[in-house]
OpenMM code with the backbone's topology and positions (N, CA, C; nanometers):
from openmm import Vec3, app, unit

residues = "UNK UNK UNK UNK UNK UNK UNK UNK UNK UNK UNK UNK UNK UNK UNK UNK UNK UNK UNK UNK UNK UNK UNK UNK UNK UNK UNK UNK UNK UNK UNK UNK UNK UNK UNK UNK UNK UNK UNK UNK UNK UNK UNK UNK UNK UNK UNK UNK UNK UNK UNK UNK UNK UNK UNK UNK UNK UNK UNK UNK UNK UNK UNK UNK UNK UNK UNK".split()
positions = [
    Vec3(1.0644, 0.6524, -0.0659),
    Vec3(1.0513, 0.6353, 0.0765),
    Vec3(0.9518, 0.7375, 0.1295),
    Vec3(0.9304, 0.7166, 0.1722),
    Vec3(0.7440, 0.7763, 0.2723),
    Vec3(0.8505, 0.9407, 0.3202),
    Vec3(0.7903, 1.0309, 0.3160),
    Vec3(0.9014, 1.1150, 0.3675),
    Vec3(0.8529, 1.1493, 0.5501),
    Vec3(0.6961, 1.0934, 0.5642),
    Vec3(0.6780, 1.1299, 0.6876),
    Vec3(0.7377, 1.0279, 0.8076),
    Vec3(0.7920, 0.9638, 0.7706),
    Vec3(0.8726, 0.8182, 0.8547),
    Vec3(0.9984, 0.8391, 0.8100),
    Vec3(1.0747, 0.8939, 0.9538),
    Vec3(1.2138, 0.9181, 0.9557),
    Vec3(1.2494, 0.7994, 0.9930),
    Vec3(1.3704, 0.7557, 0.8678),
    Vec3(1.4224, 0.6231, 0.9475),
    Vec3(1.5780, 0.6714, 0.9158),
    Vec3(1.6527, 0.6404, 1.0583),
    Vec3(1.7895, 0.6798, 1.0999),
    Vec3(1.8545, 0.5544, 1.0838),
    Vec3(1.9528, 0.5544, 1.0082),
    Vec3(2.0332, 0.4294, 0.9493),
    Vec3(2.1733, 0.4646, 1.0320),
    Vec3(2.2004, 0.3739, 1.1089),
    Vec3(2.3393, 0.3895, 1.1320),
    Vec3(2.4350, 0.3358, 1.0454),
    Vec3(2.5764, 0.3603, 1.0208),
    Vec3(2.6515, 0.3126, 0.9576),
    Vec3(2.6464, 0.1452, 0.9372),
    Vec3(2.6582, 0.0969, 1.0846),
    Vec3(2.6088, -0.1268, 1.1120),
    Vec3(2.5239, -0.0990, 0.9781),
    Vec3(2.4061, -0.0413, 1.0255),
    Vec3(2.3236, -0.0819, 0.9374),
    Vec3(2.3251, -0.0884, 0.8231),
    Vec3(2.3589, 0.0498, 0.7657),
    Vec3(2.3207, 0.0425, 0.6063),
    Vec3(2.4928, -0.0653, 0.5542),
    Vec3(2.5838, -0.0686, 0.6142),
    Vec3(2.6408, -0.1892, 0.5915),
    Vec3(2.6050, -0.3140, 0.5732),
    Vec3(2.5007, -0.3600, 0.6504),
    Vec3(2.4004, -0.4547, 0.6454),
    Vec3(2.3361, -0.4934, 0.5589),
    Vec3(2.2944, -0.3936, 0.4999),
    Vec3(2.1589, -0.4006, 0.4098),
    Vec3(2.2329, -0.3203, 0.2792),
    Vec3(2.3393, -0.3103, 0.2756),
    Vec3(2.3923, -0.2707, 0.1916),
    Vec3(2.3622, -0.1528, 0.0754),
    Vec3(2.3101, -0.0300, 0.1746),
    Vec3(2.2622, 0.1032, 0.1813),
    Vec3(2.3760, 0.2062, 0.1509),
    Vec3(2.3827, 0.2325, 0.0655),
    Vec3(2.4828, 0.3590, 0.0825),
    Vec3(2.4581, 0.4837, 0.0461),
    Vec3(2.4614, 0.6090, 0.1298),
    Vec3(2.4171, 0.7334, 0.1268),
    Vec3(2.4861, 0.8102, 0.0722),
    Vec3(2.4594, 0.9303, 0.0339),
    Vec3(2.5051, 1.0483, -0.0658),
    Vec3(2.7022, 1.0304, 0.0143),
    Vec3(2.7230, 1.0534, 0.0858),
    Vec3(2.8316, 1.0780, 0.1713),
    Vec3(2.9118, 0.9420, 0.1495),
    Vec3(2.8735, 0.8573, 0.1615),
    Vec3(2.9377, 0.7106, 0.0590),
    Vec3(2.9908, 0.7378, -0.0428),
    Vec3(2.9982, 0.8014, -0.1119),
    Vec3(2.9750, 0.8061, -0.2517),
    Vec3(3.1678, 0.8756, -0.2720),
    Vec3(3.2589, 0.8161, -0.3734),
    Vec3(3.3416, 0.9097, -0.3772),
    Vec3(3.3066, 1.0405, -0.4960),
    Vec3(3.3685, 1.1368, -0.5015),
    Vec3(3.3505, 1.2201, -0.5786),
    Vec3(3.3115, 1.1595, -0.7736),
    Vec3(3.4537, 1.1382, -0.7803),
    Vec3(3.3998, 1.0082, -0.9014),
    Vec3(3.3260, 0.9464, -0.9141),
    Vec3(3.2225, 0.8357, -0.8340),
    Vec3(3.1535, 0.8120, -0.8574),
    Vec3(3.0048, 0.8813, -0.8695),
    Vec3(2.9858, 1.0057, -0.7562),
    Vec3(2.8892, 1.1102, -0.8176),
    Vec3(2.9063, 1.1844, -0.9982),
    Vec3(3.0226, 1.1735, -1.0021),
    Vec3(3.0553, 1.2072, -1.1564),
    Vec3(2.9913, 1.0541, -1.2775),
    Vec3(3.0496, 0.9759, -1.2262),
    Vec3(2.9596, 0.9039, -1.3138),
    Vec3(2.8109, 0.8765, -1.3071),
    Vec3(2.7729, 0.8402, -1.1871),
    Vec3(2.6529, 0.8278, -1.1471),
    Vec3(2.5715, 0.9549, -1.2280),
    Vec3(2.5968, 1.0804, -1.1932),
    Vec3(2.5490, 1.2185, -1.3053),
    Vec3(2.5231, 1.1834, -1.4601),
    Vec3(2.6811, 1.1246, -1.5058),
    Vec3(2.6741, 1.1182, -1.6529),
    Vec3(2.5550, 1.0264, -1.6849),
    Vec3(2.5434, 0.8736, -1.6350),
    Vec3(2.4239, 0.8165, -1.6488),
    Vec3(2.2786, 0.8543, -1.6199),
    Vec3(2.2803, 0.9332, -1.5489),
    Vec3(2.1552, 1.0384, -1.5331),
    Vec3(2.1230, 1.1411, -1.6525),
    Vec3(2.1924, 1.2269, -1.6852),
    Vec3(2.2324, 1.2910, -1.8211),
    Vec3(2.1692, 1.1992, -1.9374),
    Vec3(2.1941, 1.0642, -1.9559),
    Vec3(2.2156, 0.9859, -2.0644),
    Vec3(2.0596, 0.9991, -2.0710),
    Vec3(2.0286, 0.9459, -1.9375),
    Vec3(1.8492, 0.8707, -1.9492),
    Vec3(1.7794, 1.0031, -1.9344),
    Vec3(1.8139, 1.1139, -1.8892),
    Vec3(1.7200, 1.1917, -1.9710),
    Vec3(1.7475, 1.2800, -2.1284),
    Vec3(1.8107, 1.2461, -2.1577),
    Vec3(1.8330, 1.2408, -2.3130),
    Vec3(1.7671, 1.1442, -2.4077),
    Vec3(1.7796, 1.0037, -2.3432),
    Vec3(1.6778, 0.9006, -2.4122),
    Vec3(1.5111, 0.9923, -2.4068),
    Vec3(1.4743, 1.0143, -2.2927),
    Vec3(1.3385, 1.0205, -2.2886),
    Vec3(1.2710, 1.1225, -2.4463),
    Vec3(1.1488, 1.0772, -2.4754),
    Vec3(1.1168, 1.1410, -2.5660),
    Vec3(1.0604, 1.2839, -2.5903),
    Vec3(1.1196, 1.3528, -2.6995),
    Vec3(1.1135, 1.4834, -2.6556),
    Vec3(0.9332, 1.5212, -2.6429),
    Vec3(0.9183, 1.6227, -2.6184),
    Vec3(0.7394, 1.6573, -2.6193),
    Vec3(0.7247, 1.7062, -2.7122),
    Vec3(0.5933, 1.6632, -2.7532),
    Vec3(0.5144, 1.6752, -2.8601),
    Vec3(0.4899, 1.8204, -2.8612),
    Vec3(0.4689, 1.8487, -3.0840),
    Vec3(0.4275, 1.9904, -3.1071),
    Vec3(0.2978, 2.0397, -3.0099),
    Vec3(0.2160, 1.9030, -2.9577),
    Vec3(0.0654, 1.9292, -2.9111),
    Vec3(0.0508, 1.9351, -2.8016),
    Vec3(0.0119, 2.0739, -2.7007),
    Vec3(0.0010, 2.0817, -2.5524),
    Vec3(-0.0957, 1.9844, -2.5175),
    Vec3(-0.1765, 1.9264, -2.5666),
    Vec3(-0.3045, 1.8640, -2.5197),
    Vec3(-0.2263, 1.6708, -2.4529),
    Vec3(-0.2032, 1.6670, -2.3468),
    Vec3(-0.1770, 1.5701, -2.3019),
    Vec3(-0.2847, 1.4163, -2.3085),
    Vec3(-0.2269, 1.3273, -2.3936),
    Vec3(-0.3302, 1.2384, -2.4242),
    Vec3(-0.3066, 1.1170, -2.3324),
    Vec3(-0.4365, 1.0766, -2.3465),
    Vec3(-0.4361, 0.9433, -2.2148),
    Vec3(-0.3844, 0.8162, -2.2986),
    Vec3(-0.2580, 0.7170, -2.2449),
    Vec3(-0.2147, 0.6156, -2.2791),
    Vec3(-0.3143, 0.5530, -2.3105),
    Vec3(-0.3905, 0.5065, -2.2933),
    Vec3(-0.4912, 0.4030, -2.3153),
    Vec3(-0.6550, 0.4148, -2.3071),
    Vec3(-0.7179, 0.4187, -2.4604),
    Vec3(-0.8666, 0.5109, -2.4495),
    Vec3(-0.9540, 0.3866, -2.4293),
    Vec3(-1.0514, 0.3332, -2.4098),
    Vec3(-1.1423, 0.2470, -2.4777),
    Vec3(-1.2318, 0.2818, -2.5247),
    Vec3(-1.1994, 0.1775, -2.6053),
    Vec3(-1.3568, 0.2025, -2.7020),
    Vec3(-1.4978, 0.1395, -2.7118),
    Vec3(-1.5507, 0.1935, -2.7681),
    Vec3(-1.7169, 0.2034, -2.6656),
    Vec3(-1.7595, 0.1030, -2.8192),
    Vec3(-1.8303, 0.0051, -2.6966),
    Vec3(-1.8936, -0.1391, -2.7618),
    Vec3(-2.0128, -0.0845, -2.8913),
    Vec3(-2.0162, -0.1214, -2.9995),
    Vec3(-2.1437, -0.0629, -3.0708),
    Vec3(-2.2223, -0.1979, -3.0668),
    Vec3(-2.2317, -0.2477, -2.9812),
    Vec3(-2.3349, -0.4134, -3.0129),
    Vec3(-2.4212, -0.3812, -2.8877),
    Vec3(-2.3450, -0.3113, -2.7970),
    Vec3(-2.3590, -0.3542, -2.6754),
    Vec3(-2.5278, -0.2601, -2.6078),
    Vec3(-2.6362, -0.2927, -2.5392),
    Vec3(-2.7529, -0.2451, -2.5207),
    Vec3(-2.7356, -0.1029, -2.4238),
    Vec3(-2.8518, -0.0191, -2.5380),
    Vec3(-2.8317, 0.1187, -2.4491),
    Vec3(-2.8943, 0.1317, -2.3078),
] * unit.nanometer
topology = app.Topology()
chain = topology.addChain("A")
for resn in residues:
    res = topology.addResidue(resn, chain)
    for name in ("N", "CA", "C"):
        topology.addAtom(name, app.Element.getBySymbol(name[0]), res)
């Protein structure tokens, strides 16, 4: 969400649109909600022995193609 556009949700609303804010939340479910957070950054892959950050996707340079 844009952080420079305050948008004030009243309760109607985010009922509506079916929004629910930190304060929604019972305690338990911040406990699980955490553990699944926990999980997925555990999946992510650890970093490489190599500081040198490489670009996803290089191309490669045409050898047919006119200088």
């Amino acid at each position: 969400m844009n952080p420079i556009i305050n948008q004030h949700w009243t309760p109607e609303e985010r009922a509506r649109y079916g929004i629910r804010g930190i304060d929604d939340f019972t305690t338990e479910e911040l406990a699980v909600l955490q553990e699944k957070l926990d999980g997925w950054m555990r999946q992510r892959d650890p970093q490489s022995k190599n500081p040198r950050r490489r670009a996803p996707f290089v191309m490669k340079r045409r050898t047919n193609a006119p200088a």
